[in-house]
C-alpha positions as CSV (number, residue, x, y, z in Angstrom):
1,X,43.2,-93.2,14.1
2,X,45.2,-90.3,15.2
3,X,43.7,-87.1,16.7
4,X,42.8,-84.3,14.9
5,X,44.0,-81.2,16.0
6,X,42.2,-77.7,16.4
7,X,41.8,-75.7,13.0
8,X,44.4,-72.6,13.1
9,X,42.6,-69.4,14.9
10,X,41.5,-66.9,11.9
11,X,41.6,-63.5,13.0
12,X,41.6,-61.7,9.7
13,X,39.2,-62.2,7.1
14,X,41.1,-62.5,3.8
15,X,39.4,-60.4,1.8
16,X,40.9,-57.9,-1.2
17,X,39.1,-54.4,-0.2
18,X,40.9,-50.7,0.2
19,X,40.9,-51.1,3.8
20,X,42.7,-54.3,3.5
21,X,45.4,-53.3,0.7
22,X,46.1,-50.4,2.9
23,X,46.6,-52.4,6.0
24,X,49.0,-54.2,3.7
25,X,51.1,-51.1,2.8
26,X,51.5,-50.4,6.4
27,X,52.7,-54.1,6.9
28,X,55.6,-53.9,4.2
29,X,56.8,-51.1,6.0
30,X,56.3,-51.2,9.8
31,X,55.1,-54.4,9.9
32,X,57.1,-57.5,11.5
33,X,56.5,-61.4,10.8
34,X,58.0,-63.8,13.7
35,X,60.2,-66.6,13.3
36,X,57.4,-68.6,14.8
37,X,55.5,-68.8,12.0
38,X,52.0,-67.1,13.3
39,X,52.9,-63.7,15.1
40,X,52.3,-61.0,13.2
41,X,53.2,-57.0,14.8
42,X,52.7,-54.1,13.4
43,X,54.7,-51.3,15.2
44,X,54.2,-47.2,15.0
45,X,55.0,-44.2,17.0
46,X,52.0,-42.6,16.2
47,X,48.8,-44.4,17.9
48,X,46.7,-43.3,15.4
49,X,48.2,-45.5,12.7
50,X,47.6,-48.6,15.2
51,X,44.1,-48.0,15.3
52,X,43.8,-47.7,11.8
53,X,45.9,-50.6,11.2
54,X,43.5,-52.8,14.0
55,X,40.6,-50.6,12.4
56,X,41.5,-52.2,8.4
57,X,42.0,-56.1,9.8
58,X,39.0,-56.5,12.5
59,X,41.5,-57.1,15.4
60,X,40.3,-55.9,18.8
61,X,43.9,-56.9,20.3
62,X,45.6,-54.7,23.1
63,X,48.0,-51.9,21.9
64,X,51.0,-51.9,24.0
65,X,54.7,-49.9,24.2
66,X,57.7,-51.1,23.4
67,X,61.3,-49.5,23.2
68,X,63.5,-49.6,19.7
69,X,66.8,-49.8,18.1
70,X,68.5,-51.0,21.7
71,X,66.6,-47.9,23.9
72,X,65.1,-48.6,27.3
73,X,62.7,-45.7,26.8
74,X,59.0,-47.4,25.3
75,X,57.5,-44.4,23.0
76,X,56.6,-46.7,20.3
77,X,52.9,-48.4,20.3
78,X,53.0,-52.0,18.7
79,X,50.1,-54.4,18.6
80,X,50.7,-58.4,18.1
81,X,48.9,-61.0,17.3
82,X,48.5,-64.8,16.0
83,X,47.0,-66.2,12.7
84,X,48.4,-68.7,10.7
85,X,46.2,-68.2,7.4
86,X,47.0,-65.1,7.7
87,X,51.3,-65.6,8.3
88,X,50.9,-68.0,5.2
89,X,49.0,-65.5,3.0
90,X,51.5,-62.9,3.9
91,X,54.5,-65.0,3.2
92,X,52.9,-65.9,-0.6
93,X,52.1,-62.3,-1.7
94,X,55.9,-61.4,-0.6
95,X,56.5,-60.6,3.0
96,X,58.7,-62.4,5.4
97,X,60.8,-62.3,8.5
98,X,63.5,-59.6,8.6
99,X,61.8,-58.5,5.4
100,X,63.2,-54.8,5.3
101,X,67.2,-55.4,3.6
102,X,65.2,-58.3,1.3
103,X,61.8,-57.5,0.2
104,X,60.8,-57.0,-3.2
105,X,57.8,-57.1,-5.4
106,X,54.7,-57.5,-3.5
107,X,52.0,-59.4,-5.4
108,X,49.1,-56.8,-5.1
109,X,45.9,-56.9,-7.1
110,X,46.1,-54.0,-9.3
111,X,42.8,-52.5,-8.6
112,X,43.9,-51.8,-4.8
113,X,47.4,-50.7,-5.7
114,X,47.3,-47.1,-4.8
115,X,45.2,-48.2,-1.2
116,X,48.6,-50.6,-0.7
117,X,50.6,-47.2,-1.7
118,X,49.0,-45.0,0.6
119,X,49.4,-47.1,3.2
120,X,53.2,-47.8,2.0
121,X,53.3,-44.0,2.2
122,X,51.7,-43.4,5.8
123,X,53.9,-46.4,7.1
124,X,57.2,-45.2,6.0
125,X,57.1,-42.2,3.5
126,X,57.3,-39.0,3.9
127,X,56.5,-34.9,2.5
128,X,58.6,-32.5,3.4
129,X,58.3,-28.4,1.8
130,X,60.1,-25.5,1.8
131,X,61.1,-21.6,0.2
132,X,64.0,-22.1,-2.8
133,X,65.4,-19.1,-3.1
134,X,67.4,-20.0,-6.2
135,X,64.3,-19.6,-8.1
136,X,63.1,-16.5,-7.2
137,X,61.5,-18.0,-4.2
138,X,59.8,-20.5,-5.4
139,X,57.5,-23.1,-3.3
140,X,59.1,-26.3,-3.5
141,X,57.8,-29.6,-2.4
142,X,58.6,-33.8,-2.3
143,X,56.7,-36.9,-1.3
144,X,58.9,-39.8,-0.9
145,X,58.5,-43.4,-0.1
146,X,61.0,-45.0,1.5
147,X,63.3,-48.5,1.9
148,X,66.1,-50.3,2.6
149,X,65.6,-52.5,-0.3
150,X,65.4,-53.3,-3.7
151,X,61.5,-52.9,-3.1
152,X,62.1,-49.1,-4.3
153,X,62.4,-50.2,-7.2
154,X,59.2,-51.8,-7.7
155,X,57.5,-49.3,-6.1
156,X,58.9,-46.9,-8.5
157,X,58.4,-49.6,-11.5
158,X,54.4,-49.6,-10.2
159,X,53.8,-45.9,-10.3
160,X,55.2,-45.2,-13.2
161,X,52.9,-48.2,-14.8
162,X,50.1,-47.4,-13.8
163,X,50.5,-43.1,-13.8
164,X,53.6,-42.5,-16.2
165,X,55.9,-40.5,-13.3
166,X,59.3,-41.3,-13.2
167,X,60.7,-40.2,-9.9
168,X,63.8,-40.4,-8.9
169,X,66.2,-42.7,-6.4
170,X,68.5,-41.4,-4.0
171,X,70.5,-43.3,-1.3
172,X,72.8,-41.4,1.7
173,X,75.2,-43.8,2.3
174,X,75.6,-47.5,2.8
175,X,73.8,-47.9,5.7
176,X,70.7,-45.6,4.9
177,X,68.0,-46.3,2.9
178,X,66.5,-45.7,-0.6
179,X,64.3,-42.7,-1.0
180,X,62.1,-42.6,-4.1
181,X,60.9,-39.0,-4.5
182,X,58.4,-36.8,-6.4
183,X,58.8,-33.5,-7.3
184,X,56.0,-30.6,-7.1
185,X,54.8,-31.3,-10.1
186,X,54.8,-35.4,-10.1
187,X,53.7,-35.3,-6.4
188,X,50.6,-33.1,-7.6
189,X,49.3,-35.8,-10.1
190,X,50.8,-38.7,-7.0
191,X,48.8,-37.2,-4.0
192,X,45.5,-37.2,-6.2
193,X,45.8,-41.1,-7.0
194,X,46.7,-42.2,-3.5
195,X,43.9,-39.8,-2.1
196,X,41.3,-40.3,-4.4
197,X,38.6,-40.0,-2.1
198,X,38.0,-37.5,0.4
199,X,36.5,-41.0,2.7
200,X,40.0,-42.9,2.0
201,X,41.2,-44.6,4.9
202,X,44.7,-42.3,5.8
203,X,46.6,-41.1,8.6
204,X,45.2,-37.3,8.8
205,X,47.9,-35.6,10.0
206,X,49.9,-36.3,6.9
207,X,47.3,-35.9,4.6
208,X,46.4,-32.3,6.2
209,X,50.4,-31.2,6.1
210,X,50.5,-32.2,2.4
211,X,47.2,-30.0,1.8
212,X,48.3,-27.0,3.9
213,X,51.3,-27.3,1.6
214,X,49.4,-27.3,-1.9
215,X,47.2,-24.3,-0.2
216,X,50.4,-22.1,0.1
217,X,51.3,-22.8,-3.6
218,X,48.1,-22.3,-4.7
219,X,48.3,-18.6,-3.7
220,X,52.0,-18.5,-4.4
221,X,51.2,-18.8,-7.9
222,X,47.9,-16.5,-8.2
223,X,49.7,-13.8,-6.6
């Protein structure tokens, strides 16, 4: 009779909830599965987004620093660690190793799709404002998620099913990624699904900056 091994470690209850599709989102962006099979990172310069990532899965594991893109200098925060249910559940809904030039659809329930989004969003996306003067000085403003794959495109193919926006897909130049942004009046209607709640789980800074932002166009418009 041969031996039984030891049942794989399970760190992370599998569970569908808010928490867990946002810790999902932050996953297909900044998030990293090893060759090995069971190491799973998750990598961020900002620590809050590590805790909230830790925070969303139960893990209690160490946060360290680690350097990028061939630097020496570690400013980035990263926590690893192993689980093999988890490796295998991540692999089935759609992630995998060196995910970011192949990823694709990401098999989300549909109920938790704009908790994945947000966390898509706090992972990898980005809002960004400013004065047009072209029209009379208007307030202009994007949010825009980001990718180096054809992943945009079912991003872009699962906000506009489930909210009607359209957006729109811009690239730089062979070597940069796909943004998929939303105008001021799209990003309106987009910021109110993904923060639906004032309790969501979120990175604050983010959500405060795109606030401040509405604020200012608020009384740009009742002036």
């Amino acid at each position: 009779m041969g031996r039984v091994g030891a049942k794989p470690e399970r760190k992370v209850n599998i569970k569908w909830s808010p928490n867990f599709a946002y810790s999902i989102g932050l996953l297909a962006t900044d998030g990293n599965l090893s060759p090995d099979g069971r190491h799973i990172n998750f990598t961020s310069k900002d620590k809050e987004l590590i805790q909230l990532f830790c925070e969303c899965l139960g893990i209690n594991n160490k946060i360290g620093l680690k350097a990028r893109g061939g630097g020496k200098e570690k400013k980035y925060f990263v926590v690893q660690f192993g689980d093999v249910n988890f490796y295998q559940f991540l692999l089935n809904i759609g992630l995998a190793p060196k995910k970011s030039k192949i990823i694709n659809k990401i098999d989300i329930p549909n109920k938790y799709i704009w908790d994945f989004l947000r966390g898509h969003f706090d992972g990898d996306g980005t809002f960004y404002s400013y004065w047009d003067p072209r029209w009379k000085s208007s307030f202009m403003f994007y949010m825009e998620f980001i990718s180096a794959s054809q992943h945009i495109n079912w991003l872009r193919g699962e906000i506009s099913k489930n909210l009607g926006l359209k957006g729109h897909i811009t690239k730089g130049n062979e070597r940069s990624c796909y943004q998929l942004k939303y105008a001021k009046a799209e990003s309106l209607k987009l910021f109110h699904k993904l923060y639906y709640d004032k309790h969501v789980i979120c990175l604050r800074r983010k959500r405060v900056k795109i606030e401040k932002a509405f604020e200012i166009n608020e009384q740009h418009i009742n002036k």
